[in-house]
Every structure is written in structure tokens, then in C-alpha cells.
C-alpha positions in Angstrom: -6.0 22.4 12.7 -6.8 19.3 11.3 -10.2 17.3 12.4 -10.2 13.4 13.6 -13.7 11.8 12.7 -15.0 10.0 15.2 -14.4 6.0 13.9 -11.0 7.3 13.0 -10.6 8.6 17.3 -12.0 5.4 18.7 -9.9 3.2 16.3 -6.2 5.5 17.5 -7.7 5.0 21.1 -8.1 1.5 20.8 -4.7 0.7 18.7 -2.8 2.4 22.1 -4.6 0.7 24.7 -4.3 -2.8 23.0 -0.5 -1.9 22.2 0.5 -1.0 26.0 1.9 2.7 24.6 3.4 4.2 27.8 2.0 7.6 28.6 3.6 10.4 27.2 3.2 8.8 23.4 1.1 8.6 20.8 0.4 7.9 17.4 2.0 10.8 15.3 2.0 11.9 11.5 5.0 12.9 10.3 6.5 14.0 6.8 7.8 11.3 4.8 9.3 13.2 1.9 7.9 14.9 -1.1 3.9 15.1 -0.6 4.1 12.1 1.7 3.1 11.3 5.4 3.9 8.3 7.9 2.3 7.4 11.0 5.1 6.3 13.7 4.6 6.1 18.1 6.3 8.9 19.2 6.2 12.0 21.9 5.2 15.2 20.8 7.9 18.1 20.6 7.5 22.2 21.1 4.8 23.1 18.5 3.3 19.5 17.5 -0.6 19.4 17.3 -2.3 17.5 19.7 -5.5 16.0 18.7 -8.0 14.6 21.7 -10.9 12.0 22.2 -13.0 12.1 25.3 -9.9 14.0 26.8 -7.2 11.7 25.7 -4.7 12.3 23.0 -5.0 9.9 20.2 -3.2 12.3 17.2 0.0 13.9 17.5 0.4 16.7 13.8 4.6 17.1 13.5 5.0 21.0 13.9 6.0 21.3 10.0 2.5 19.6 8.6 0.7 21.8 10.9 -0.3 24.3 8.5 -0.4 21.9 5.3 -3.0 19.8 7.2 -4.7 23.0 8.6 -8.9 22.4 7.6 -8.1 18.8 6.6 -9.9 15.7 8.1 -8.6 12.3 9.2 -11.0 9.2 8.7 -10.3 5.7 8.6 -12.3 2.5 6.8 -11.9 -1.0 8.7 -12.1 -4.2 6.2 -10.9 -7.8 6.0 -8.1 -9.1 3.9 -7.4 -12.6 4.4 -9.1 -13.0 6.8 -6.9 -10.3 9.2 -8.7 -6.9 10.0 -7.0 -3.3 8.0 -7.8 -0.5 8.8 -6.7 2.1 6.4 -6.2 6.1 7.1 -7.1 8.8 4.8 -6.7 12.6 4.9 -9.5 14.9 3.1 -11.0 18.3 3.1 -12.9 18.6 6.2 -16.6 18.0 6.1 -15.9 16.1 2.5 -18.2 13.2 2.2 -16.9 9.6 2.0 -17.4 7.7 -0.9 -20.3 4.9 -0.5 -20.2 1.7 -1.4 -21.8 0.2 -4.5 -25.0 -1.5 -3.8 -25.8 -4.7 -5.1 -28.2 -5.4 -7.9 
């Protein structure tokens, strides 16, 4: 089963609300091709992995990356680019630690 960090819950929760998703969908990884993954709004199917935040779903796992994502984490970082907020998704061995930030001199 794969994990969903916290930040990376409450930013999925927040991207559905402000988007209006009807019930029933969420946002869903799905395979892409060779060793790649997309993220698309979608329902689940038979044998999808449901991931949920205080009790709602915010991650839906496609049935066939189930097992490949089995003891993996999702975590996002939030930045600005231009002055327009991104907020970028990674995938990692659970309990991994994120990489810090260089400090100033």
C-alpha cells in the first residue's frame, strides 16, 4: 500500500474542493508507459487503491501500480515560479527523508 504524507493529503484535498470534482472522483495515478506515472481525475474501478484524509479520499492507486507502489510514499513540495504557485509530486521509499534545503552562508 502506498503512504500519502500529510502536506501531500491536505494539498489533494484542497486541489478537489477548489476544482468542484463531483463525488465519486478523485485524483488518480495511473501508468503512463515504461517506468512512468500520470496523475488524471477519474473514478476508481474494481481493485484501485483508495487512499484517505480525515475520512475522505484524496488518492486513487490504478489496480496494475498497486503492487509496484506497494511500501512507497507520496509527498509533495509547494514553490513559486513566476510568481504562480507549483506544487510538485514525488514518489519515495516510505519513511525516506526529504532532502533539506541549503542554508545560507
Amino acid at each position: 500500500m502506498i503512504t500519502v504524507t500529510e502536506r501531500a493529503a491536505a494539498t489533494l484535498q484542497h486541489a478537489l474542493a477548489a476544482n468542484d470534482i463531483p463525488a465519486g472522483l478523485g485524483v488518480k495515478l495511473l501508468p503512463r508507459g515504461p517506468g512512468s506515472i500520470g496523475l488524471a481525475i477519474a473514478a476508481p474501478r474494481p481493485g484501485d487503491e483508495i487512499v484517505r484524509y480525515e475520512q475522505t479520499p484524496v488518492l486513487i492507486v490504478d489496480r496494475q501500480l498497486t503492487a509496484a507502489l506497494a511500501g512507497t510514499e507520496l509527498d509533495c513540495t509547494e514553490s513559486e515560479v513566476d510568481g504562480h504557485a507549483r506544487i510538485e509530486y514525488t514518489i519515495r521509499p516510505a519513511g525516506a527523508r526529504r532532502p533539506r534545503a541549503p542554508r545560507g552562508l
